[in-house]
N, C-alpha and C positions, 0 to 999 in steps of 0.2 A: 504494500500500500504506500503510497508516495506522499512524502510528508506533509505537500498541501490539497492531499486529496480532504474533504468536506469532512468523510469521515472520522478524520482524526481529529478537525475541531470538537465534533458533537461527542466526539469520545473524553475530551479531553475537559468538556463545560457537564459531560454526564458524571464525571469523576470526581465534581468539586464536591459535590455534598455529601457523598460518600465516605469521603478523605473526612471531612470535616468532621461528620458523626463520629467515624473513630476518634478523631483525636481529641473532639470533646467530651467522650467518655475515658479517653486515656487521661488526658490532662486536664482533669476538673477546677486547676488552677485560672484557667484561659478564660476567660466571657464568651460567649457564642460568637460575638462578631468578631474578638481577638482570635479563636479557633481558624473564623473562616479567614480572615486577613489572611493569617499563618500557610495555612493550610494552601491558600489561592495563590500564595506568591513562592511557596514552594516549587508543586507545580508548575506555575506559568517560569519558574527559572529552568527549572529539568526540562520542560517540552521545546524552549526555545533553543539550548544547547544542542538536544535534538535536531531539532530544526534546522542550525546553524551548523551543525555538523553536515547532515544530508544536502543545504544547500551549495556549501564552501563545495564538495565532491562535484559537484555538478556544473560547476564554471567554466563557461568557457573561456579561457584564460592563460595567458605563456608561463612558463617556466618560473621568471623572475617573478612575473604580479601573486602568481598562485604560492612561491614560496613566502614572502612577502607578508600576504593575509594570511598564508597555515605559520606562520613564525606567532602574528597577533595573536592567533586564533588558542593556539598554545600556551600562551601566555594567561590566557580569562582563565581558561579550565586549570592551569597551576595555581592561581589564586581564587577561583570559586569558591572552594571550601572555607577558606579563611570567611572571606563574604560573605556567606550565609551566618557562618557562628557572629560574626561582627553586629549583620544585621538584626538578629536575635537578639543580641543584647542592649541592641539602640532601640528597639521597639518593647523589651519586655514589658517598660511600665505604662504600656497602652493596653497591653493583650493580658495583660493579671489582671484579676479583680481582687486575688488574695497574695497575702505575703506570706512565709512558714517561718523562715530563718526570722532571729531579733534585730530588728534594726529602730528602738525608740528607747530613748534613753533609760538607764536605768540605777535608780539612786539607791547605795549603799540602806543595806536593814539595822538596826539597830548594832552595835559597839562591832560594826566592820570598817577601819581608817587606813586599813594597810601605807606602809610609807612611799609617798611620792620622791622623787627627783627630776626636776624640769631643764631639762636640758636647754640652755638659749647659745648657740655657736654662732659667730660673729665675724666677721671680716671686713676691715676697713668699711665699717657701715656709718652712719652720720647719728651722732649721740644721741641726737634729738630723737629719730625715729628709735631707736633700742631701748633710751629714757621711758619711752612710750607705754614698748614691749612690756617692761620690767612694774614698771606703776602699775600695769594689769594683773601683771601676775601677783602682786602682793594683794590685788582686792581680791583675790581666789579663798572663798567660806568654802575652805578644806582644814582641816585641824593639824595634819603631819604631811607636808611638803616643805621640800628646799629646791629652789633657783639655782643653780649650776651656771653661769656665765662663762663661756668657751672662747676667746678671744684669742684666733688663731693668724698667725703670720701678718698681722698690723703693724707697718713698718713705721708708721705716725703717731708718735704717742697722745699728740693732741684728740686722738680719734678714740684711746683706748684708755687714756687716765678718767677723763670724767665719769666713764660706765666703773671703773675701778670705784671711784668714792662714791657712785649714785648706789652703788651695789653695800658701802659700807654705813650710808645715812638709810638706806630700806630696814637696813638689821641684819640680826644674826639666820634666817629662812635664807640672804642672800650671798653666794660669794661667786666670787670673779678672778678668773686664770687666763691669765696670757701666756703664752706659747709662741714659739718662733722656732721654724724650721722641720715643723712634720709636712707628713708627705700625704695626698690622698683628699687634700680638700675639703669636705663638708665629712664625708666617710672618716677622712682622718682623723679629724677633731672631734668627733662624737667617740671614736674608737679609746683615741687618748685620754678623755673626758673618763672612761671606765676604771680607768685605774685611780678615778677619783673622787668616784661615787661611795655614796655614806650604804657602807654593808647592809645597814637595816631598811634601805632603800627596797622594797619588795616589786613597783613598778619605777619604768622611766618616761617620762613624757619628750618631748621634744616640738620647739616650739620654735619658728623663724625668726630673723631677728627685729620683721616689720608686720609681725601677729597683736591683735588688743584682743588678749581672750576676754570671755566672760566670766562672772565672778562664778556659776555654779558648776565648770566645766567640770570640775573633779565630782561634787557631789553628784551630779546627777547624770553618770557616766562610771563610777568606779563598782557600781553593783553587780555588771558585767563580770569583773574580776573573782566573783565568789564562782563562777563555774571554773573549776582549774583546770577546763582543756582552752581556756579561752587566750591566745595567745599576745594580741591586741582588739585594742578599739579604734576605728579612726573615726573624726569628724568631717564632715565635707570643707573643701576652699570655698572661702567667702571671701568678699571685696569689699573695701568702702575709700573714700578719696577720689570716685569719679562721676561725683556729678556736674563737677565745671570742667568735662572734657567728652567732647562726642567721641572721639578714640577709645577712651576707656571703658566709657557706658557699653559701647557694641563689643570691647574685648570683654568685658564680662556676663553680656549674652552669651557670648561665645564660648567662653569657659564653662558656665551653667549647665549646659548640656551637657556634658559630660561627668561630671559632677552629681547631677540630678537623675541621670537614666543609667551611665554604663556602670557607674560603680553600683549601683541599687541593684541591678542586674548580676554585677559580681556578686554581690553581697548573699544574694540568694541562693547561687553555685558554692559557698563558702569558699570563693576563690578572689576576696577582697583584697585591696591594694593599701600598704603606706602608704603615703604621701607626700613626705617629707615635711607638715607640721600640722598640727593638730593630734599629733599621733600620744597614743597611750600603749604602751607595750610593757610584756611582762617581763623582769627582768631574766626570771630563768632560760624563758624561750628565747632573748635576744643572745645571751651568754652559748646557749645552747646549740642556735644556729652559727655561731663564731662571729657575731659581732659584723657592723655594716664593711659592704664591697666600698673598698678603695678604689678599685678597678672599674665601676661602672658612673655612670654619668647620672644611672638613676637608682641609686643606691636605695631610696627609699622603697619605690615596688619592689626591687629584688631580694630584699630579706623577705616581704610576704611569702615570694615563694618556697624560699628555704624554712621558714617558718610553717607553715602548711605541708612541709614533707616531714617534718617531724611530727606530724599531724598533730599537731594544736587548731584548731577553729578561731574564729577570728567574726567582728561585729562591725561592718561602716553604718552609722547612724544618719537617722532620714533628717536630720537640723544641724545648721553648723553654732559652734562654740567658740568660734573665733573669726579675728578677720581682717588681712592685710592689706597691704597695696598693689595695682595693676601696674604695670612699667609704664613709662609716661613716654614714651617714645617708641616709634614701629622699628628698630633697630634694636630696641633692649627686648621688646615683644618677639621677635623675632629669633634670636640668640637665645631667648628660653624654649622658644617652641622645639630648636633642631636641639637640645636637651633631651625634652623628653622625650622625643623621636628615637634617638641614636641611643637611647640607654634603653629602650623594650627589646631591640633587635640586638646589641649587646647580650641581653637577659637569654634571650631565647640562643643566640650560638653558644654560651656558657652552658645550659644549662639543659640543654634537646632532650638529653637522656634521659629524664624525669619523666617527659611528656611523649613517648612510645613505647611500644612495647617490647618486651624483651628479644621477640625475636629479631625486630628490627636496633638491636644496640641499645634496649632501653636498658635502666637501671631501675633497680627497686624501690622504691620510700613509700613514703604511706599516703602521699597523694591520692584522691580520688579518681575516677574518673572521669568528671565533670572538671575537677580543679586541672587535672590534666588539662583538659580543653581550651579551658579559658585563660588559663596562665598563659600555654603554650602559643595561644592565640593572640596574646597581649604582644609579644613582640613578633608574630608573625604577620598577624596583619598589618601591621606596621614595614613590616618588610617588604609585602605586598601592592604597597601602593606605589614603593618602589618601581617595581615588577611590573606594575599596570601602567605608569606612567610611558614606560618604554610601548607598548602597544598604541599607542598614538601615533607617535611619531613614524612608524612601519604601518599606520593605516592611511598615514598621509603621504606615503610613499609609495606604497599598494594606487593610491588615489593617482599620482603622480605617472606611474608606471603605464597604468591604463588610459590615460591619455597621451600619454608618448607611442603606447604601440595603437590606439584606434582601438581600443577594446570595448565597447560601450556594454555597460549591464541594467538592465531594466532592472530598476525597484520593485520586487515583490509586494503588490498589497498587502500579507502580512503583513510583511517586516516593515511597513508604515502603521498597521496598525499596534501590531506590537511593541515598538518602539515608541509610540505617543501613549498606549496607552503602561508603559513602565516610567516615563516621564511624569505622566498627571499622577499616575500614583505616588513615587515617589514625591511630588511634591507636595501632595495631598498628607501624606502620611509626615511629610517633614515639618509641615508648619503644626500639625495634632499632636507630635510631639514639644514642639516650640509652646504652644498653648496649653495643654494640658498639664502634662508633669514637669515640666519648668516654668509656667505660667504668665509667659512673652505675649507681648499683642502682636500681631502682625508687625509694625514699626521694627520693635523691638527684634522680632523674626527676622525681617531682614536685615539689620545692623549685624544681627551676628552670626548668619549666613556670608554677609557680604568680607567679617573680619576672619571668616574660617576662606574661605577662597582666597585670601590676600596671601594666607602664608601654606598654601599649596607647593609655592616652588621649594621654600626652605624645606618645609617635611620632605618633599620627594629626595632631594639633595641629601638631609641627613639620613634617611632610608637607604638610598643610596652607599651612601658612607662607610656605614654601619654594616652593611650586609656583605662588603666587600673586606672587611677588614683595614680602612682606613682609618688613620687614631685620630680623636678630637681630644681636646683636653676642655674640663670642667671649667665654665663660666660663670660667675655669680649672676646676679639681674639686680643690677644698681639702685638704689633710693635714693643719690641725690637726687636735687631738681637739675633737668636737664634746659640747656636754652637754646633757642630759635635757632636753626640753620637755614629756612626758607629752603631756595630751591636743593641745598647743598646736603637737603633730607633725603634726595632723590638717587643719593651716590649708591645707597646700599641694595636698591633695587635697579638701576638699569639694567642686570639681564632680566629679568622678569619685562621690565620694560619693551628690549629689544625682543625678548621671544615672542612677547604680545601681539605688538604691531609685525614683527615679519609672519608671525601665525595669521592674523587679521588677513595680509596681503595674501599670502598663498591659496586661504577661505576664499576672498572672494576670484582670484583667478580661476579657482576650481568652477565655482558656481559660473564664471562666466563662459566655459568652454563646455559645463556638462550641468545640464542643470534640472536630468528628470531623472538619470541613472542614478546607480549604487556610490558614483564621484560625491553627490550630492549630500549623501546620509556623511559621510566622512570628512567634507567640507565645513557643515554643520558643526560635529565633534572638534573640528580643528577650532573653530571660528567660538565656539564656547568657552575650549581650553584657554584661547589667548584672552577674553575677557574677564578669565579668574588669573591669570599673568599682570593684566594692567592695574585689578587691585589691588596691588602689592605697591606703585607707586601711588595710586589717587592714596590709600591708609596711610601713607609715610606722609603728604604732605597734610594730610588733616589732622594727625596725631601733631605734627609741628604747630601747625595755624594754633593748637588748641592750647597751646603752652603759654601763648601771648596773656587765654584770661584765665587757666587752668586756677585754682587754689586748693589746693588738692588737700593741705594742711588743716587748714580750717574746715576743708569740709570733712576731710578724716575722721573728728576730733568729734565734729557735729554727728557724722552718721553714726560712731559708735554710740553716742548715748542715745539716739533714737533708736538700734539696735536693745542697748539696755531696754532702756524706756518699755517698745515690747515685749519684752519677755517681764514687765511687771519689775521689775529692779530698780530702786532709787538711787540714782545719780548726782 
């Protein structure tokens, strides 16, 4: 039967409901409409690969074009799998109506205070902001915690004496250690920090050095720690300081999403991530997994995993208890983003053998199956996108090819209608997530839509990177205030810039020499990709403009008490 004989639609729209009853008696977690979402986009990805397979075989087509698109073609299906788990876990908190795993805080029972240690590591940071940190942490109604200040390789003493005497007017909960010349970065000074932690310290927290937690974060969060498989707690990243910057406002749409669906997603696989602050971990299980990777760029998720093979469980909670600053510049935003790119796909070549199975070279721990997945999936997909990026550019080349040799291919009415309608879905389904469980309006939806396309090329680049075994060395992300460079903000983007517009150009070349065939769909693809290229410099110059009235300080200072303020707290 030929893949677009009639039959095999009415086969394939008879199978939806079917599919779906299973799986809403399998998976009584799902809502009937999450079921069929599921269920329908399953399917419609299997039948199309189908599809796409029987069609590619059938081209008429030379040598070069046809290796060409079977090179692309090769490329989707090496990372489909990834895709799917990915997309699963962006859509979980549509398609649940129920949660099972703990994720809502949980306040110690009566005479349980086990000892805190708060970890604050520091480097050449601006006193003002770390003053900040430290004032918060002493309004912490916890009864036994101490502040650990890590002041690591500050070559300015004017940077690190004042946090020295603000640490010694807080009291005796505070003290403050400088250091010069460990190795390892964030990883290092936390490591070092161990051999200086108070013995009866039973958890350690770790906290940025530009975080204002809240004063209840220990109480109504360390009850958690009465289950003793529980190995950490995290809280979600929060923002405040950008409501006098349109730059920021849209990078913390943009952050939310993630924040609010994949890790609630993890959370429920008990395959949840550190995060490098807001974290509560126990001290046995950090001692026990040896202490944070020196070696990785995201040291923070990568003890999750080694913690999770020692099979402790682990809690991310659904409200954040702290809340720091966004980078006030699309170059510092940026510089974090190939961060945390380049430290999954790190995790994942460290670490493979966790995540298959024996026969294939796996190793044993006590991972699940599920954590398997999702870990292993944390720096694969991320690898991934690597790996997809180069399918473009071989589809515009396939495009290129076929009008060099006069090879014209009719558009399949399918593959017009499938293609629109995997579009309107996906966009349908993107902003339901944008609205729903991150709670964005439309506006809002595309500010942070528009701030995740901007830094597409970085991620591919440190994907890239990473996956080849090229070395990047750990960056901080600055809190000074940064000032205006106008157009001089445009340096750090001109390739994005150049690939944009010569993409733009080649889009519409195509269109103007083939403008009904299969040139056309790939045209399209081209001429998309370069308009998430030029967002990289329209964000760099707005992120600039916004510095002129940015007051990021004052509103900092203002959002965290309206923050208090909610949660019923006097200020």
């Amino acid at each position: 039967m030929a893949p677009g004989s009639p039959w095999v639609a009415w086969s394939f729209v008879a199978a939806i409901p079917a599919v779906c009853s299973v799986y809403t008696v399998r998976r009584p977690e799902l809502a009937p409409a999450g079921a069929l979402v599921w269920a329908t986009w399953c399917l419609l990805t299997a039948a199309g690969g189908a599809w796409a397979l029987f069609f590619l075989m059938g081209l008429p087509v030379g040598p070069l074009t046809g290796s060409l698109l079977w090179a692309a073609a090769v490329l989707g299906a090496i990372t489909l799998p990834s895709s799917v788990v990915q997309t699963r876990e962006g859509w979980e908190s549509l398609l649940r109506t129920t949660w099972v795993r703990p994720r809502r805080p949980m306040a110690a029972p009566p005479r349980f205070s086990p000892g805190f240690q708060i970890h604050v590591p520091t480097h050449a940071e601006p006193p003002g902001v770390v003053m900040a940190t430290l004032d918060a942490l002493a309004a912490l109604d916890y009864p036994n915690f101490e502040v650990l200040v890590i002041d690591n390789n500050t070559t300015d003493p004017a940077l690190w004496e004042p946090l020295r005497e603000h640490c010694r007017v807080l009291g005796d909960r505070f003290r403050f250690l400088h250091v010069e010349g460990i190795t390892g970065a964030k990883a290092g000074a936390l490591n070092w920090a161990a051999g200086h932690t108070d013995p009866a310290a039973e958890l350690i927290g770790v906290v940025d050095a530009d975080y204002q937690v809240h004063p209840d974060w220990l109480t109504k969060t360390v009850g958690h720690f009465t289950d003793p498989r529980i190995g950490f707690v995290q809280a979600p990243h929060a923002y405040l300081g950008h409501a006098g910057s349109r730059f920021r406002r849209w990078a913390n749409w943009e952050y939310s999403v993630f924040f609010t669906t994949g890790m609630a997603a993890l959370n429920e696989h008990n395959a949840g991530l550190t995060v490098g602050t807001m974290s509560l971990i126990r001290r046995a299980a950090l001692e026990e997994a040896g202490g944070w990777a020196e070696w990785c760029l995201t040291e923070d998720s990568e003890l999750a995993i080694r913690i999770h093979a020692l099979g402790y469980d682990s809690v991310y909670l659904n409200e954040p208890f702290g809340w720091g600053l966004i980078p006030e510049t699309f170059t510092a935003y940026r510089k974090q983003r190939f961060r945390w790119t380049y430290g999954p796909v790190q995790e994942m070549r460290r670490h493979w053998r966790m995540f298959v199975p024996s026969w294939l070279g796996g190793r044993r721990t006590e991972l699940t199956l599920l954590q398997q997945i999702h870990h292993g999936n944390h720096g694969l997909d991320v690898a991934c996108i690597g790996l997809r990026a180069i399918a473009l550019p071989l589809g515009a080349l396939s495009a290129i090819s076929m009008v060099v040799q006069h090879e014209s291919i009719h558009m399949p009415f399918a593959l017009y209608i499938g293609s629109t309608a995997i579009l309107v879905s996906s966009t349908a389904l993107r902003l339901l997530v944008y609205r729903r469980p991150v709670g964005a309006t439309l506006a809002q939806t595309l500010s942070g839509t528009l701030a995740f396309a901007a830094l597409h090329h970085v991620i591919v680049v440190a994907s890239l990177t990473a996956l080849f075994g090229r070395p990047a060395r750990w960056e901080r992300t600055s809190k000074f205030p940064a000032t205006r460079r106008r157009l001089g903000a445009l340096s750090d983007t001109l390739t994005e810039a150049a690939l944009g517009l010569t993409g733009l150009a080649v889009a519409a070349a195509l269109f103007l020499v083939d403008s009904s065939g299969l040139v056309t769909m790939f045209a399209i693809a081209v001429a998309a990709q370069s308009l998430m290229y030029l967002a990289s410099p329209a964000l760099a110059l707005i992120a600039d403009r916004d510095l002129s009235t940015d007051n990021a300080a004052v509103s900092a200072a203002e959002q965290f008490k309206a923050a208090l303020r909610a949660k019923s707290i006097s200020v």
